[in-house]
C-alpha positions, 0 to 999 in steps of 0.5 A: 500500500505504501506505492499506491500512498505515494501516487495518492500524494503526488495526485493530492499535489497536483490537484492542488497546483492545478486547483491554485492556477485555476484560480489564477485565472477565473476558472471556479469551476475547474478549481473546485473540481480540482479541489474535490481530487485534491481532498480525495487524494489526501483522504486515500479515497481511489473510488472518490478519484476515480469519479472525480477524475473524469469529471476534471478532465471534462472540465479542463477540456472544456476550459482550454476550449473556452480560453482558445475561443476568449484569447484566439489561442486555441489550437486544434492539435493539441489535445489532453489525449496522450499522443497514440504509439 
């Protein structure tokens, strides 16, 4: 179990970091969301991340859109999705 705490930590930070840089730059929604994970994470709660996960990943999607449109930066591209083999 002592693996599975460590990646609970590193997402615990993640989620924090992303929760900050969220907030930075207006996206509420995306900053709850992150925190929600955050608080998962550090609760050493897989099933709560696993439902919560889906659900950010949306939401940063569509704040990436939502940015792209706002400032014209928006490149087609580029996705979340990891790059196929």
């Amino acid at each position: 179990m002592p693996a599975l705490r460590r990646d609970l930590g590193a997402l615990a930070h993640e989620a924090h970091a992303l929760k900050g840089s969220a907030g930075t730059f207006g996206a509420s929604a995306l900053g709850a969301e992150a925190l929600a994970l955050e608080q998962a994470a550090k609760s050493d709660n897989w099933d709560r991340v696993l439902t919560q996960l889906p659900t950010l990943v949306a939401l940063a999607r569509q704040t990436l859109d939502l940015m792209g449109q706002r400032f014209g930066t928006q490149d087609k591209d580029q996705t979340l999705d990891p790059p196929a083999d």
